[in-house]
C-alpha positions in Angstrom: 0.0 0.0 0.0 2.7 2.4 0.8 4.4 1.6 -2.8 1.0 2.5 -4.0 0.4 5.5 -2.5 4.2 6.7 -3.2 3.6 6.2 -6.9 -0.1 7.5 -7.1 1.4 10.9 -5.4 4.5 11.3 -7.7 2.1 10.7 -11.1 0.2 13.3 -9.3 2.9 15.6 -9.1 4.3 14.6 -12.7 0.5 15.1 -14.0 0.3 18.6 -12.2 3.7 20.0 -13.6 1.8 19.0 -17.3 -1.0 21.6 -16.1 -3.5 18.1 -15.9 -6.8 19.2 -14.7 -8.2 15.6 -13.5 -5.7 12.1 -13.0 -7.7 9.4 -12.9 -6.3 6.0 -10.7 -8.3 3.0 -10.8 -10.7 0.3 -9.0 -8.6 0.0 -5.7 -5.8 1.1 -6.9 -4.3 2.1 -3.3 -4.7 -1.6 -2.2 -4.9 -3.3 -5.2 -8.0 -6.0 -6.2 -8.8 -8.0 -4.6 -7.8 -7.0 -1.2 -10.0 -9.8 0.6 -9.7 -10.6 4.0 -6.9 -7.8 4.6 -10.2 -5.6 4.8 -11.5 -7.3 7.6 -8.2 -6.2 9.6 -8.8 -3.1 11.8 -4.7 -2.4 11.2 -5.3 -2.6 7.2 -8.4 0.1 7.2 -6.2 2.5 9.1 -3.3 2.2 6.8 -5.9 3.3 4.0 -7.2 6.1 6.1 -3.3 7.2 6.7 -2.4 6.9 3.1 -5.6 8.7 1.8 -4.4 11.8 4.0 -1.2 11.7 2.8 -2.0 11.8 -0.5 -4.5 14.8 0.0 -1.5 16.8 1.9 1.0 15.5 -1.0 -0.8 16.9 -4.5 -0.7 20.2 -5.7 -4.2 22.1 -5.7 -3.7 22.9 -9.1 -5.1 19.0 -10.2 -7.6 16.8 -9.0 -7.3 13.5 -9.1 -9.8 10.1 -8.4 -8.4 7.4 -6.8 -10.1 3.6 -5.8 -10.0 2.6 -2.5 -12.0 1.2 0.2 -13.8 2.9 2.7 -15.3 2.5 6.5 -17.6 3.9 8.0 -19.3 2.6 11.0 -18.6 -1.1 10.4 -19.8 -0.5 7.0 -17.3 -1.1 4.1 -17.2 0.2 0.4 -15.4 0.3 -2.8 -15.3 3.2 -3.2 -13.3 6.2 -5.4 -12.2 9.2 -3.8 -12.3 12.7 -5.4 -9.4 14.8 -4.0 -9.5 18.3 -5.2 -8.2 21.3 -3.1 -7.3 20.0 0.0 -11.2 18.5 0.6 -12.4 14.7 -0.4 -15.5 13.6 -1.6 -16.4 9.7 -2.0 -18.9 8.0 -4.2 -19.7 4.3 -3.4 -20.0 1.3 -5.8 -23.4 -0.2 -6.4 -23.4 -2.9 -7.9 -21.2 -5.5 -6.3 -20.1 -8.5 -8.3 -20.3 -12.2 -6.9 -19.7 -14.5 -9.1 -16.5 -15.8 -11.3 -13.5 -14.4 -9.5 -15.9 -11.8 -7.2 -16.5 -11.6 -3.5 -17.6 -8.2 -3.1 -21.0 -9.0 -1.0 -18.9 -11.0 1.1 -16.9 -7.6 2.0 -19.0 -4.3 0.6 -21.8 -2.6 1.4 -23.5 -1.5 -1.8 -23.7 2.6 -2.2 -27.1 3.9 -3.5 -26.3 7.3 -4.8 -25.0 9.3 -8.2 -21.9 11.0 -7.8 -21.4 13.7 -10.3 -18.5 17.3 -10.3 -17.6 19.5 -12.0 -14.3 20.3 -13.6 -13.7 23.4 -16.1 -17.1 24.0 -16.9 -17.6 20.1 -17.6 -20.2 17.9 -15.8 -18.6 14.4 -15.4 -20.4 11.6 -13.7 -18.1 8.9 -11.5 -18.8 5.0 -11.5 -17.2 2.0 -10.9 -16.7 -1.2 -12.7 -19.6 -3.2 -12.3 -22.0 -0.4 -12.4 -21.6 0.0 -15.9 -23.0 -3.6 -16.7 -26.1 -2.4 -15.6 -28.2 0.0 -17.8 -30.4 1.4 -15.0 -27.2 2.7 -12.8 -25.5 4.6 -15.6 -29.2 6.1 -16.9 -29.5 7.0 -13.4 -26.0 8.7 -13.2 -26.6 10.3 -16.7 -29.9 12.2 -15.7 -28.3 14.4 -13.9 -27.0 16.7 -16.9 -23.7 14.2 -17.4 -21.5 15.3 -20.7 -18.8 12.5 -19.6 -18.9 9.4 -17.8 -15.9 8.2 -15.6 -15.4 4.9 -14.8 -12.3 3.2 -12.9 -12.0 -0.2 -12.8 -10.2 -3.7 -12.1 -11.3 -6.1 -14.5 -10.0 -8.9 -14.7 -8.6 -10.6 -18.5 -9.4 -13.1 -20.0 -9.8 -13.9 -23.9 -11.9 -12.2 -25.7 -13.0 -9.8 -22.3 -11.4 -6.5 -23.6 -14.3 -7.2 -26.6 -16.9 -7.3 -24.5 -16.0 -4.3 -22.1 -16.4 -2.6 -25.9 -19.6 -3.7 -26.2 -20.9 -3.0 -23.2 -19.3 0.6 -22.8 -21.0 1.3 -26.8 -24.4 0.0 -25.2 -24.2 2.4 -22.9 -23.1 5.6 -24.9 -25.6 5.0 -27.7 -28.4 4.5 -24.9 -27.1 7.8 -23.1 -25.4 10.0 -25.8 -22.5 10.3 -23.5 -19.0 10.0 -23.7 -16.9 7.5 -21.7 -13.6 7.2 -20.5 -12.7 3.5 -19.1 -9.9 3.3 -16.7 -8.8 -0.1 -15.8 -6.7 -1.8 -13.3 -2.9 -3.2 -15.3 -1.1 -6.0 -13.4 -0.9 -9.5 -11.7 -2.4 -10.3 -8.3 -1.9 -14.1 -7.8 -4.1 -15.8 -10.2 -6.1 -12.6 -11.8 -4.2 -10.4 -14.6 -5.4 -7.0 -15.4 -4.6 -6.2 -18.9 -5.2 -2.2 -18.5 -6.3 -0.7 -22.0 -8.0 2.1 -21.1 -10.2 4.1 -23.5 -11.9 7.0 -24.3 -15.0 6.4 -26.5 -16.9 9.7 -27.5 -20.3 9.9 -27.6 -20.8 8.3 -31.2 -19.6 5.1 -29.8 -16.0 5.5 -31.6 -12.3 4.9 -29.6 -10.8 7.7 -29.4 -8.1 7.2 -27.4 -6.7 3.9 -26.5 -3.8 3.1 -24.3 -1.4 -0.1 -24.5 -2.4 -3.3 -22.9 0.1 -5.3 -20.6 1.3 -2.0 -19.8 1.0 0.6 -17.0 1.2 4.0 -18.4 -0.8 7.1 -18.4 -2.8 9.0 -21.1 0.0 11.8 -21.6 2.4 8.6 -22.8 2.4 7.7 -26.4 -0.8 6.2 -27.1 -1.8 3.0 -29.6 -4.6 2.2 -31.8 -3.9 -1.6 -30.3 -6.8 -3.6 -29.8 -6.6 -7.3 -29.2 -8.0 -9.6 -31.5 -8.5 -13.2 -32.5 -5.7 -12.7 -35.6 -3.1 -11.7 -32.3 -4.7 -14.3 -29.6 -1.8 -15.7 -29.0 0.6 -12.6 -28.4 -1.8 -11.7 -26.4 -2.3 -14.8 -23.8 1.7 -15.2 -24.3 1.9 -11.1 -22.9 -0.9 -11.6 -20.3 1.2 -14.9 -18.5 4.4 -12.4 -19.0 2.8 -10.2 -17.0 1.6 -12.3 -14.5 5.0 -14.1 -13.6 6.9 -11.0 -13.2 4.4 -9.3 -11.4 3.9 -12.2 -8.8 7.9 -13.1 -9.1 8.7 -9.0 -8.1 5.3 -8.2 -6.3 6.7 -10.8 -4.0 9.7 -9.7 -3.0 11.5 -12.2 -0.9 12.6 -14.5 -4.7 15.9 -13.8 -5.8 14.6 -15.5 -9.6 13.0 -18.3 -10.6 14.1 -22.0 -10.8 12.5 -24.4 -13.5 13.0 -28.0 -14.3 13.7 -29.0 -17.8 12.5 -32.2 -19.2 13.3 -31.5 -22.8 9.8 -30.9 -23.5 7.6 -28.4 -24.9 5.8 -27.3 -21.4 8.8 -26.9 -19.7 10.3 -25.0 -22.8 7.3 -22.7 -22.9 7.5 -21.9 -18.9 11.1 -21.2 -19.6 10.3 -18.7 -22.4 7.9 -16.8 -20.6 10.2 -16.4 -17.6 13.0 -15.3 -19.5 10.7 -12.6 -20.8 9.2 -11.9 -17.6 12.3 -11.2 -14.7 15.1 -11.7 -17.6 17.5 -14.6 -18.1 20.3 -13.9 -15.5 17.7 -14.1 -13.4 17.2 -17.6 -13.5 18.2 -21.6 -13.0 17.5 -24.4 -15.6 18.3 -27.6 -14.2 17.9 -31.2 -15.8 17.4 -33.7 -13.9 17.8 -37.0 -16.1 16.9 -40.7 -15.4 17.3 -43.7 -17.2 14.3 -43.1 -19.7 15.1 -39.5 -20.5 16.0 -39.8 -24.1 19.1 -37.9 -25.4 16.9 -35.8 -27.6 15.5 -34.9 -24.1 18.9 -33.6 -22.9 20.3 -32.3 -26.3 17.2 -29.9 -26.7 17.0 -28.8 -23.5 20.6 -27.7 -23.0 20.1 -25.9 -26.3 17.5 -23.5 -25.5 19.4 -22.8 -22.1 22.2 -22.0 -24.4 20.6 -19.8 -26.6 18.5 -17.9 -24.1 21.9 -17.6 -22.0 20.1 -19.2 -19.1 22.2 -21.2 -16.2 21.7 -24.7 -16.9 22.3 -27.8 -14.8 22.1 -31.0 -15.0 21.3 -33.4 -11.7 21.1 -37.3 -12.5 18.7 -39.0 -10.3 19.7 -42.6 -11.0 21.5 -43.2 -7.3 18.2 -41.4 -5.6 15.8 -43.6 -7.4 17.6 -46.6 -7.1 17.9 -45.8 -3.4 14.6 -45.1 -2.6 13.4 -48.7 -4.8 16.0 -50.3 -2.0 14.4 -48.6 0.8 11.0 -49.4 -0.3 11.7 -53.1 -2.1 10.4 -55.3 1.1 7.3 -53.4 1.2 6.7 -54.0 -2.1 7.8 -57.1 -3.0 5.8 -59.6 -4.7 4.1 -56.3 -6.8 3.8 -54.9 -9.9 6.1 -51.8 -10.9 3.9 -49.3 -12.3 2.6 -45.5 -11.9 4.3 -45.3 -8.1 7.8 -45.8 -9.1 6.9 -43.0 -11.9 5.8 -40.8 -9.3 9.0 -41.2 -7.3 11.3 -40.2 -10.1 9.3 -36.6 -10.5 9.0 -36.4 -6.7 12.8 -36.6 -6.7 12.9 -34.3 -9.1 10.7 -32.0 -7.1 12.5 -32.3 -4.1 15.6 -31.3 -5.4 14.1 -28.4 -7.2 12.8 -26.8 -3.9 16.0 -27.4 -2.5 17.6 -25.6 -4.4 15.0 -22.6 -4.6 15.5 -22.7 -0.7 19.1 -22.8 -0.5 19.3 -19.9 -3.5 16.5 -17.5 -2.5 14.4 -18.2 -5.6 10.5 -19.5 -6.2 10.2 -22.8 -8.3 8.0 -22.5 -11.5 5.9 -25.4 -11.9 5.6 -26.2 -16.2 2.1 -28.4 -15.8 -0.9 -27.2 -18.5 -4.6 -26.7 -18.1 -5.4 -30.4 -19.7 -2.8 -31.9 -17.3 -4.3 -30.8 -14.4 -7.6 -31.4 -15.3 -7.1 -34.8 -15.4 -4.7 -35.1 -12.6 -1.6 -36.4 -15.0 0.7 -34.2 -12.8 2.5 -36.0 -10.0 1.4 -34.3 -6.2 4.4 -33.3 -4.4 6.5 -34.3 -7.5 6.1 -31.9 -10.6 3.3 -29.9 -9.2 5.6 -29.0 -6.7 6.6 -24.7 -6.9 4.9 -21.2 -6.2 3.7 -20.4 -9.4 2.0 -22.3 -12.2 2.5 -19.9 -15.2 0.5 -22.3 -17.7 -2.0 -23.6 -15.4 -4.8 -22.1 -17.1 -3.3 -22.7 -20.5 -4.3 -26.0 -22.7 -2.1 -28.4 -24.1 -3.4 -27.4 -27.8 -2.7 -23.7 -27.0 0.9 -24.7 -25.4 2.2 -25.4 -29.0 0.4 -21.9 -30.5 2.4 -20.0 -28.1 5.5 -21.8 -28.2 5.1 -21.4 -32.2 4.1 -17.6 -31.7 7.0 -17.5 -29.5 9.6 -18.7 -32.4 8.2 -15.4 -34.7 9.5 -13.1 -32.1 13.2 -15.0 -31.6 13.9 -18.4 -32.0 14.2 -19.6 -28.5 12.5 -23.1 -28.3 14.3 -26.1 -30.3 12.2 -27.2 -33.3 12.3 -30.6 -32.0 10.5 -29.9 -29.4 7.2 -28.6 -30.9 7.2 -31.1 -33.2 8.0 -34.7 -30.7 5.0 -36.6 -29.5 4.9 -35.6 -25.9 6.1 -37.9 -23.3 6.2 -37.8 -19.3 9.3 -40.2 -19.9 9.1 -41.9 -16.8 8.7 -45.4 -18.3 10.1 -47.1 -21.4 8.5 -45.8 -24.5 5.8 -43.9 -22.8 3.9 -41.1 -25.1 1.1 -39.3 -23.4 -1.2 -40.2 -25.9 -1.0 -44.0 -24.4 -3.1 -42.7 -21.6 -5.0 -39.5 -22.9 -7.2 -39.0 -26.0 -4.9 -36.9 -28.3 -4.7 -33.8 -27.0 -7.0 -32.0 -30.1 -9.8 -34.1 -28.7 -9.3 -34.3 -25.2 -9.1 -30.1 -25.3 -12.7 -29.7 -27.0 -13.5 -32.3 -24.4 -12.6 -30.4 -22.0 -13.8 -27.2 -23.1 -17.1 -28.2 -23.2 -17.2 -29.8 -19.8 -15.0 -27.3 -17.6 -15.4 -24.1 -19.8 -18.5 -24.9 -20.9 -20.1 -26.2 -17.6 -21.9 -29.4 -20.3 -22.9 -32.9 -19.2 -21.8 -35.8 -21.0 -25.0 -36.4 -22.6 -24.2 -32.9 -24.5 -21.2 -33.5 -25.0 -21.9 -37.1 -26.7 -24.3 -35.4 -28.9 -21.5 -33.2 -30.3 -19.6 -36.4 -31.8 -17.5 -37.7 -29.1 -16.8 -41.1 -27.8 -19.1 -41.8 -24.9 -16.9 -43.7 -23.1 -14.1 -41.4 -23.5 -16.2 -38.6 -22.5 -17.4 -40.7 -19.5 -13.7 -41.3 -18.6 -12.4 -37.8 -18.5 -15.4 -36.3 -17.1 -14.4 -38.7 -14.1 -10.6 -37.8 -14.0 -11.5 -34.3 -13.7 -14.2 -34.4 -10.6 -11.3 -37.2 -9.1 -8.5 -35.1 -9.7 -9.6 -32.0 -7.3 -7.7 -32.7 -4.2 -4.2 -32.2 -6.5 -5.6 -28.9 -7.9 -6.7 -27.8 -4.2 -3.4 -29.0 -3.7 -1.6 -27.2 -6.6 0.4 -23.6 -7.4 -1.8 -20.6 -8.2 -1.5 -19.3 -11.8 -2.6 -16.5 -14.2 -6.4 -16.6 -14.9 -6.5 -16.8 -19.2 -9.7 -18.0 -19.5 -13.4 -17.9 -18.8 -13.4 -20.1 -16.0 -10.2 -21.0 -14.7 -8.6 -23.8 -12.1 -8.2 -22.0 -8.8 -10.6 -18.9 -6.9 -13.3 -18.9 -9.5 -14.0 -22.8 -9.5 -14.8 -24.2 -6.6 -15.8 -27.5 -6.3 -15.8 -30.1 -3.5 -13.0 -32.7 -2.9 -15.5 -34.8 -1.6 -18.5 -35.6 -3.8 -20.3 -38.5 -5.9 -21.9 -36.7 -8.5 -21.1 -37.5 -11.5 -22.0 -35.5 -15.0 
C-alpha cells in the first residue's frame, strides 16, 4: 500500500507539472484488487485512512485526481473512489457489487445507493465504478443528472476475448445515453487474476478515441496506440498476459531472488522457460535437468540448447542413485508387486524435491511447467512436478501450449524445433507417449472445453460427436482429480473459468455429469 500511494502521489505531481486538470487511478488502486480478508483487519483500514491523508496533503491544488480505495464507515465497508480536489475529499460508493467468477464483493462491501457527479472546467462528469456500468439502469441513473462524460475506474480482470466485451458493453451504454466515456482499468498481476489495463476513451458516437497499451502501466499523456486485441493476435496476447503475470507475482513478492524451473526436454517446460525469461530476464534464472534412465538424449540435447541460446544457467542433476535408493528402501514393502505409476511418481517427486532445494538454498520460487489439460485430469504428480509457487501455464491448454511456443519462435527463436514437433512424453517409463493414456490432445481439449469451460454434461457432450466412453472417462478424471488442484500452485487466470478462486468444487462428492 505504501508503494501504491508513493507512486499515485508522484504521477500526481508529474501530472500537475503538465497543467492536468483531473488524474484518474483505478478500481482500488491504493490496495490493489482484490484485497480480501486484509479488509476485515482493523490495522489494514487504518493504513488506508493514513495513506488517503497523505495523498491529499502530498498533490498540488492545481489538479484533482480520483483514486479507488475502500472505505469505512461505522462497520460498514465500500469500494469506493475518492475525489481529491483542493485540499477537501469527496467519495462515491459502488453499487453494484459483483459475486460471481472471481468476485466476493457481497462478502466484504456494502452497496452505495447514490450518483456521484462534479464538475471540472465548466464540464459535468459523472463517476462509476466497474460493475455499475453492466447495468443500464445505474448509468441512466448517473446520466440524468445533466452528465457530458462518464468516468469509470475499474479492475477487471482478462481473460480472452474480455477486452471485446467491455467494448460492447461501454458502446451499449453511450448509444443509450449519448455520453462520452472514458474506461480506466486496473494493469497488473495479483496471484491468479491479470489486469490487462487498455484504457479508453469512447466519444459519444460510440468510436475509440483514445486507446492506451495493454500489458502495460502508463498514463494517457504517454504515447498512445490504436492496439486492440483480437482473435488474428490471440496468442501474443495470452503469451503477454502470463508475462505479465509471472513478473508481477515473481517481483510483487519480493523475498525470490529468480526463478528456478525444471527441464525435461519438453515443450511445457520450454514454454514456462520462455515466458520467464521474458518476464524477470535470463540472468535471473536456474534451468536444471534432472535425467533418469528413460530421458531420451533428444530430451537432454534440446534442452541444453535453449538454455544456451537464451543464455540461461543450466544444470544438470542425474537421479539414477536417488531412485535406485529409494526402490531399495522401499523393495520389502513392495515385494511380490507390480512396478507401475508409483515408481513413476517417485522419479518426478525426486525431481521435485531437489528443485525446492535448491529454490530454498538460492533464495528463488520454483516455476511449476504443468498445462490446463494436465491438471484437469490429474496427469501431474502431487508433491513431484506440481511441486513450486507459481504455475504460469496452469490455465493454458495443451493445444494452445504449441500456438504459443510457435508464436514464440516469430519473435526469436528460442525453443528447439524438436521440441514442438515430438509426441509428448512424461518419460518416466520405457517408451511412454502421453497419448498412451490421454485422448490426443486436439480431442481431449474440446472435451474439455465443453465440460470445464462450458459447464456441459456428458449427454451434450456425446451429442456433439464424441466417444461416450471417452467422455465418461475424462469427465471422471477431472471431478477425481480435485484434491491435487486444491493441492496445486496458483496461476494466471487466461480463461473464462479458470482452475483455482473462481471454481470451486468439492473434494469430496459422488456426482457424476
Amino acid at each position: 500500500m505504501d508503494n501504491n500511494a508513493k507512486k499515485i502521489i508522484q504521477l500526481s505531481l508529474e501530472a500537475a507539472k503538465q497543467n492536468t486538470d483531473l488524474l484518474v487511478f483505478p478500481e482500488l488502486a491504493l490496495v490493489g484488487y482484490p484485497p480480501e480478508d486484509l479488509l476485515l483487519r482493523y490495522g489494514f483500514m487504518q493504513q488506508v485512512e493514513r495513506q488517503i491523508e497523505l495523498i491529499k496533503n502530498s498533490i498540488p491544488s492545481t489538479i484533482a485526481i480520483i483514486v479507488g480505495a475502500p472505505y469505512k464507515e461505522n462497520k460498514l465497508l465500500y469500494n469506493s473512489a475518492y475525489l481529491i480536489r483542493r485540499g477537501k475529499v469527496r467519495i462515491y460508493h459502488k453499487q453494484q457489487l459483483p459475486n460471481y467468477s472471481v468476485f466476493d464483493e457481497k462478502r466484504y462491501f456494502t452497496a452505495g445507493n447514490a450518483a456521484f457527479i462534479f464538475t471540472i472546467k465548466g464540464q459535468r462528469l459523472g463517476l462509476l465504478i466497474c460493475a455499475d456500468i453492466w447495468h443500464a439502469d445505474t448509468v441512466r441513473e448517473t446520466v440524468k443528472y445533466g452528465v457530458q462524460t462518464i468516468i469509470s475506474i475499474n479492475a477487471s480482470p482478462f481473460h480472452v476475448g474480455k477486452h471485446q466485451q467491455r467494448l460492447e458493453e461501454v458502446k451499449q451504454r453511450v448509444l443509450d445515453n449519448q455520453v462520452e466515456f472514458i474506461y480506466v482499468n486496473l494493469v497488473g498481476g495479483q496471484d491468479e487474476l491479470i489486469f490487462d489495463g487498455g484504457s479508453f476513451r469512447m466519444n459519444a458516437n460510440a468510436q475509440v478515441t483514445q486507446q492506451l497499451p495493454f500489458f502495460e502501466e502508463t498514463s494517457a499523456s504517454l504515447p498512445l496506440t490504436n492496439e486492440v486485441p483480437d482473435d488474428e493476435c490471440i496468442e501474443k496476447t495470452i503469451y503477454d498476459a502470463l508475462v505479465l503475470a509471472t513478473k508481477d507475482y515473481i517481483h510483487k513478492n519480493g523475498h525470490f531472488k529468480g526463478a528456478l524451473i525444471g527441464l525435461s526436454g519438453g515443450i511445457d517446460s520450454a514454454l514456462t522457460l520462455a515466458i520467464a525469461a521474458d518476464a524477470i530476464g535470463s540472468q535471473q534464472i536456474q534451468s536444471i535437468m534432472m535425467p533418469y534412465t528413460y530421458t531420451s538424449a533428444i530430451s537432454l540435447e534440446d534442452a541444453k540448447a535453449q538454455a544456451n541460446i537464451m543464455n540461461i544457467e543450466y544444470h544438470e542433476i542425474a537421479i539414477h542413485s536417488m531412485v535406485d535408493s529409494f526402490n531399495t528402501q522401499l523393495s520389502s514393502l513392495f515385494s511380490g508387486m507390480e512396478t507401475g505409476t508409483t515408481e513413476e511418481n517417485l522419479q518426478a517427486r525426486i525431481r521435485g524435491t531437489l528443485l525446492m532445494a535448491l529454490a530454498n538454498k538460492f533464495g528463488k520460487i520454483v516455476l511449476t511447467t504443468g498445462n490446463k489439460s494436465e491438471m484437469a485430469v490429474g496427469y501431474a504428480t502431487l508433491y513431484g512436478d506440481m511441486s513450486g509457487g507459481f504455475a504460469p501455464l496452469k490455465d493454458v491448454s495443451k493445444t494452445m501450449v504449441y500456438r504459443l511456443a510457435n508464436y514464440r519462435n516469430t519473435v526469436s527463436y528460442v525453443i528447439p524445433g524438436r521440441v514442438i514437433d515430438r509426441e509428448p512424453s512424461a518419460e518416466l517409463a520405457p517408451n511412454q507417449l502421453d497419448q498412451d493414456s490421454l485422448p490426443p490432445y486436439d480431442k481431449l481439449d474440446a472435451i474439455l472445453e465443453l465440460f470445464v469451460e462450458q459447464r456441459r454434461s456428458i449427454d451434450y457432450i456425446v451429442k456433439m460427436g464424441f466417444n461416450e466412453q471417452t467422455v465418461t472417462r475424462i469427465s471422471r478424471l477431472v471431478f477425481n482429480n480435485e484434491h491435487k488442484r486444491r493441492q496445486s500452485a496458483p496461476g494466471p487466470k487466461i480463461s473464462k473459468n479458470a482452475f483455482g478462486r473462481e471454481r470451486r468444487y468439492p473434494i469430496t462428492s459422488k456426482f457424476q455429469a
